[in-house]
N, C-alpha and C positions, 0 to 999 in steps of 0.2 A: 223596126222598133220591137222592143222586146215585149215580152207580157205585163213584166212588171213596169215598162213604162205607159202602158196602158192604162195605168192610173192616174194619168196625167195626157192622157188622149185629147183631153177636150183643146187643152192651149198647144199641143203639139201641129193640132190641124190647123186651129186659130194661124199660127205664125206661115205654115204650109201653104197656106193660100196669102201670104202677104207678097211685094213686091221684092221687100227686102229680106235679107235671110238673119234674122241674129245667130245670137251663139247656142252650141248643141247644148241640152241640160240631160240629165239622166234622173233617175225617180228620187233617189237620194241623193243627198247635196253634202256638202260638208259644212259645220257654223262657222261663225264669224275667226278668224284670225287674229292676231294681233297685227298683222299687215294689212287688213283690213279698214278701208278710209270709210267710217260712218260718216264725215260730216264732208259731203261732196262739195264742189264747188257753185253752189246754186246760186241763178241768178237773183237780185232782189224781187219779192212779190211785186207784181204790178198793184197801182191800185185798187182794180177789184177783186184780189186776194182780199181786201176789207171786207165782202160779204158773202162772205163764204162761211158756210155753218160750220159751229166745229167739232169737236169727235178726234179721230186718231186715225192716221193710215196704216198699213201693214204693207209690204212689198219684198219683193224677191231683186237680189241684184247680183249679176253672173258677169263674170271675166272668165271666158272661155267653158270650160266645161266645171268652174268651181263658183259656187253659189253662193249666198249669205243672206238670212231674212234681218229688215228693219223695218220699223215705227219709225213716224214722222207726225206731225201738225199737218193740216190739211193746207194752210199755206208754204210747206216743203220743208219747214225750221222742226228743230229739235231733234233732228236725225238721230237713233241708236240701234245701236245692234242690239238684235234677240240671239242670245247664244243656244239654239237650240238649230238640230238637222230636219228639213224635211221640203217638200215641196206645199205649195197651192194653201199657204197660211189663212184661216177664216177666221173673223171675229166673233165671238159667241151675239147673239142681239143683243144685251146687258153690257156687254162690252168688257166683262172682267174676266175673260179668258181667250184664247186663240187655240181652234185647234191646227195639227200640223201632221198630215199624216206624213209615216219613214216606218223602212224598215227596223220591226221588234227582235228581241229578243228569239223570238220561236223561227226569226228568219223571213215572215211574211208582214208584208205593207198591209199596215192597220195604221189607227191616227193616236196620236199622242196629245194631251191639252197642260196649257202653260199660262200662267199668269202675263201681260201684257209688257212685265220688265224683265222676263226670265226665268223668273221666279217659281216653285212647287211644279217643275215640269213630273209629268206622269206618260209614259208611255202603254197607253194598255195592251193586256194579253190578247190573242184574240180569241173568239166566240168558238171559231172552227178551224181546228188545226191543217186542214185543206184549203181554204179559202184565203186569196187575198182579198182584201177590203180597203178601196180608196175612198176614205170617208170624208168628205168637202162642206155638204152645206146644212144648215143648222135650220130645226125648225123654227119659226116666231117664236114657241114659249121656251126655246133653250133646250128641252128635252131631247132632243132627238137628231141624228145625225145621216144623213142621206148618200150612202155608198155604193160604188161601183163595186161588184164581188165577180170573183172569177177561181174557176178553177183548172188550174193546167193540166192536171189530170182527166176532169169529166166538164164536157164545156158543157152538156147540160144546165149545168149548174151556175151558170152565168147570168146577170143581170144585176137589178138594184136592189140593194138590199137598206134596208134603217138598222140603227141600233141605239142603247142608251147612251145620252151624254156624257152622264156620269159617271161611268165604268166599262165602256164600249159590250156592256153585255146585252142579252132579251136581243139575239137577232131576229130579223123577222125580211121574208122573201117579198118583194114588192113586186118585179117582174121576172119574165123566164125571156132572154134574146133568143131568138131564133137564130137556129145552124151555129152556134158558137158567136154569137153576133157581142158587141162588149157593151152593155146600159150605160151612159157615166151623167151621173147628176152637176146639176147646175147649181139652182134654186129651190128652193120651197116657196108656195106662192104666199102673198101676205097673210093670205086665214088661215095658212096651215095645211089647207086640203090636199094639194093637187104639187105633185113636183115634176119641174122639168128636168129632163135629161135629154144627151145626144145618143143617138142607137147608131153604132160605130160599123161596118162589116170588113174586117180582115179578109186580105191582105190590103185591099184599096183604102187607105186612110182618108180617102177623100168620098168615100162612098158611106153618106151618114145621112142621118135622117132627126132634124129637132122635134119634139115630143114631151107629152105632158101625158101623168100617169094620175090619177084621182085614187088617192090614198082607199076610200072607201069603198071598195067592189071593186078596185083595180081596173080600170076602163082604160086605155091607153089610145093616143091621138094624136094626130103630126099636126102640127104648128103651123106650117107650108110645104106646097113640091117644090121647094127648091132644098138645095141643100145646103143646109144650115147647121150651125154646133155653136155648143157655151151658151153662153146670155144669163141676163141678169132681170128678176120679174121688178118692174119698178115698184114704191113703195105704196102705190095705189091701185097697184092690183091691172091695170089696162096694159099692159107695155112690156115687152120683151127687149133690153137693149145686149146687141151682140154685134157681132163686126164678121167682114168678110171681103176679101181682095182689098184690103188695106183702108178699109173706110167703117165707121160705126154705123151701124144699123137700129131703125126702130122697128120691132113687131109688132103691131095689135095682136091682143091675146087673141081676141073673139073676133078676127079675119079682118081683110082689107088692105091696102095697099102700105109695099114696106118703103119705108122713107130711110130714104141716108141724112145721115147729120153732116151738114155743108158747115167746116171746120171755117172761122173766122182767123185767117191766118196768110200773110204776104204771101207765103210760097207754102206747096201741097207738102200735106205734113200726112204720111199712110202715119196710121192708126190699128190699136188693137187692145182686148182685153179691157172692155170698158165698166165702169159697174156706178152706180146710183152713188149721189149725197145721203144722209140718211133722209133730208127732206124731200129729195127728187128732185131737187129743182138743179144742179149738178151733174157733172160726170167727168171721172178720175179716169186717165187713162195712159198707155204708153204710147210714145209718139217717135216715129223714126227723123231725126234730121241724118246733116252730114255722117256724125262723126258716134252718133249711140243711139239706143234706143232710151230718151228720159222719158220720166213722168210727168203728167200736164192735166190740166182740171180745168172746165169750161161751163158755161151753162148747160141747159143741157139743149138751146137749139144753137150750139156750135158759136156763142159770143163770148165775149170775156174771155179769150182763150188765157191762162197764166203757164208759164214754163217751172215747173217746181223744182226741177233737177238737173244738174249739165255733168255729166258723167263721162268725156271721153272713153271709146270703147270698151264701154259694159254697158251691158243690156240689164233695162228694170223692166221688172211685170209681175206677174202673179198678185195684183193688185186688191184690196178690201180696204172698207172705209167705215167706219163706227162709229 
């Protein structure tokens, strides 16, 4: 893996420890095509697509090593392509923007922010001309953006870094990785305070450690001894939901035993990249059958499963829900 796919570390491992293997992605993607089929062959919503809260999806969907982001309805209708390049699409909280981090202008992975149809895409400069910066997740009040920063020259310099929303400026250093180790954020927890991240150690991609940093006085803390990466803080603040060997996982933030989500479904369906409704009562995810990796949306203790996408061989992920 290169450095600069390191900013996309966290869903690299995610799939790493699946059963099955999708297709290879690289940090940047190319947009939408005109060959490009937004409006897949999806199956009809089952009936409880009817209570399903609604909002707007975001997703990534890759035929081989060429990628393409879309928006959908949380019941899998309305499919369009974002013509815009990048990986690991986020919804702002407000909902009126995505950012997308790709490589800029000066050459180095920063995040660029787009309106929701395409629209007024802005790719920013970045902060420091040395630094990349995988910038994913957004604080609750919109301000602020929670990046993995690396420098290939002085790994010192390595870990999480924030910057502003609104102009990817005001960097500011959140932790220092040890031995050139890579920080890469998750989540910001619902008040704001506290963000998680996976602490990665090259060359072993499978040598990580999940972790939550308190914004204020930087206090830094593992999750559990096992080994864990990604997740998603549910919208109540108790709940860590992330996945691992092909099955969705729950954390309690504040310890205790992890629970797998037992998928309601005839035959075993490996799982991955999972993320909240905005109510929590939800969970949007990719799901491997025969012949693709589609997207599927469930309660969130694994009922109601609905299949929202049938994509023969292309893989969907990089998932967000708004």
């Amino acid at each position: 893996m290169t450095n600069r796919l390191a900013a996309a570390a966290a869903l690299t491992l995610i799939i790493a420890g699946c059963g099955s293997t999708p297709a290879t992605r690289s940090a940047t993607q190319p947009g939408p095509s005109a060959s490009a089929s937004p409006a897949s062959s999806a199956p009809s919503p089952s009936p409880a697509s009817a209570a399903l809260p609604g909002g707007r999806l975001i997703f990534a969907r890759y035929v081989g090593d060429a990628g393409s982001l879309f928006t959908a309805n949380p019941d899998g209708t309305g499919v369009a392509p974002l013509p815009v390049t990048g990986v690991n699409p986020r919804w702002s909280p407000d909902g009126r923007h995505l950012s997308v981090p790709a490589d800029n202008a000066q050459g180095r992975l920063f995040v660029g922010v787009v309106d929701p149809d395409g629209r007024h895409y802005v790719q920013f400069t970045s902060p420091d001309p040395m630094l990349d910066l995988g910038c994913y997740a957004w604080s609750p009040d919109g301000s602020r953006l929670a990046c993995e920063g690396w420098d290939e020259s002085d790994l010192s310099r390595n870990g999480l870094y924030t910057v502003r929303a609104t102009d990817g400026g005001d960097l500011v250093r959140v932790t220092a990785s040890p031995h050139g180790a890579h920080d890469i954020p998750s989540d910001y927890s619902p008040d704001g305070n506290e963000i998680l991240f996976t602490r990665q150690r090259l060359p072993d991609e499978a040598d990580v450690t999940l972790m939550v940093v308190t914004l204020a006085g930087g206090a830094v803390r593992s999750v559990s001894d096992q080994r864990l990466y990604g997740g998603r803080w549910s919208p109540d603040g108790t709940t860590i939901l992330l996945d691992g060997d092909g099955s969705l996982r729950l954390v309690p933030v504040d310890g205790g035993a992890i629970r797998t989500v037992r998928i309601d479904s005839p035959v075993h369906l490996p799982a991955l990249g999972g993320v909240w409704s905005p109510d929590g009562e939800w969970i949007l995810f990719s799901g491997h059958n025969e012949t693709s990796w589609d997207l599927y949306v469930m309660r969130s203790d694994g009922t109601d499963l609905v299949q929202l996408t049938d994509t023969p061989g292309r893989w969907e992920g990089e998932v967000d829900w708004r």
